[in-house]
N, C-alpha and C positions, 0 to 999 in steps of 0.2 A: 830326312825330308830335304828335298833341292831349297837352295835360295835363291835357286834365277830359274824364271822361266825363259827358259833360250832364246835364241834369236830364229823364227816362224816354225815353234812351236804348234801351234795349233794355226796355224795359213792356210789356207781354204776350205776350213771346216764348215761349209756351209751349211749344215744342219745345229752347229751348236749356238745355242739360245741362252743360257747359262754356267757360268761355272765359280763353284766356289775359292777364290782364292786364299790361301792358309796363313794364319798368324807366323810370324818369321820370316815371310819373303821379301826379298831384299831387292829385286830387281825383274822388271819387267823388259825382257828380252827387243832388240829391231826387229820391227815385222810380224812380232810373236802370234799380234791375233788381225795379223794382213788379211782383209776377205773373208772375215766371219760376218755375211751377211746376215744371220737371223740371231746375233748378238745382242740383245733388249738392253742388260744394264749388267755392271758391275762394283762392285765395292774394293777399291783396293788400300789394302789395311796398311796403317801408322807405320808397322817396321819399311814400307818399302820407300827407298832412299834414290831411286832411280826407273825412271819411263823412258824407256831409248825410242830411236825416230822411230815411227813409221809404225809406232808397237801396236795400233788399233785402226791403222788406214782402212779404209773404207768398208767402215761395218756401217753399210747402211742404213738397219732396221735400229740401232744401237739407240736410247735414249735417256740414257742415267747412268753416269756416273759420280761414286762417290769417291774424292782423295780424302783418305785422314791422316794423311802425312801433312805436318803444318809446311815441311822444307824438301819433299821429294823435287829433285831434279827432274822436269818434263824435258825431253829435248825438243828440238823444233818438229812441225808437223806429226807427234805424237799419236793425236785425233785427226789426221788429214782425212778429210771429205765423209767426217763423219756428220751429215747436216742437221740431224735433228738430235743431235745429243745436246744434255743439259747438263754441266761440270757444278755438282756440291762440291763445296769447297770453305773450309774456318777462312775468318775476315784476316785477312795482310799474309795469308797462306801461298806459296807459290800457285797452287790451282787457283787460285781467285788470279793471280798475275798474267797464268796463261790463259785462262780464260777472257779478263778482259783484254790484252794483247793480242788475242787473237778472235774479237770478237764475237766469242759465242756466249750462249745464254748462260746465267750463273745461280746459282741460290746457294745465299752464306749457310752454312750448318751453326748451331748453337752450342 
């Protein structure tokens, strides 16, 4: 099993709407999901320790994401020009940091 999704990996997949990511991944590649316009939501699990730039630029339709890593590394513009997404994120969790940082909507997970 990979533990990085590479760098645009899935880049203008514009028909994928879903994709399960696997326990173990360790790093979400730059640019990985650039241009997955019919990207709705994703869940990226606790092991992963790293969001590189640019990993989900402009998945337009995109609106839910879950981090449950408390300390995953976002880098900058991670979710660039993704406008209607909503970052879950645990309270004093780096997703709660970048999301308020970079003003987008938030809701704490419990």
């Amino acid at each position: 099993m990979p533990h990085t999704i590479d760098e645009y990996a899935f880049q203008l997949c514009s028909k994928l709407a879903s994709i399960n990511l696997p326990k173990g991944l360790k790093a979400i590649g730059f640019g990985a999901f650039n241009f997955c316009t019919s990207l709705k939501e994703i869940t990226i699990p606790a092991s992963v320790t790293n969001i590189r730039q640019l990993a989900f630029n402009r998945c337009d339709d995109f609106l839910k994401v879950s981090i449950l890593s408390p300390d995953v590394t976002i880098e900058r513009d991670a979710f660039r020009k993704c406008n209607l997404v909503i970052i879950y994120a645990y309270e004093g969790s780096a997703g709660e940091v970048y999301a308020k940082a970079n003003k987008m909507p938030l809701v704490l997970l419990k």
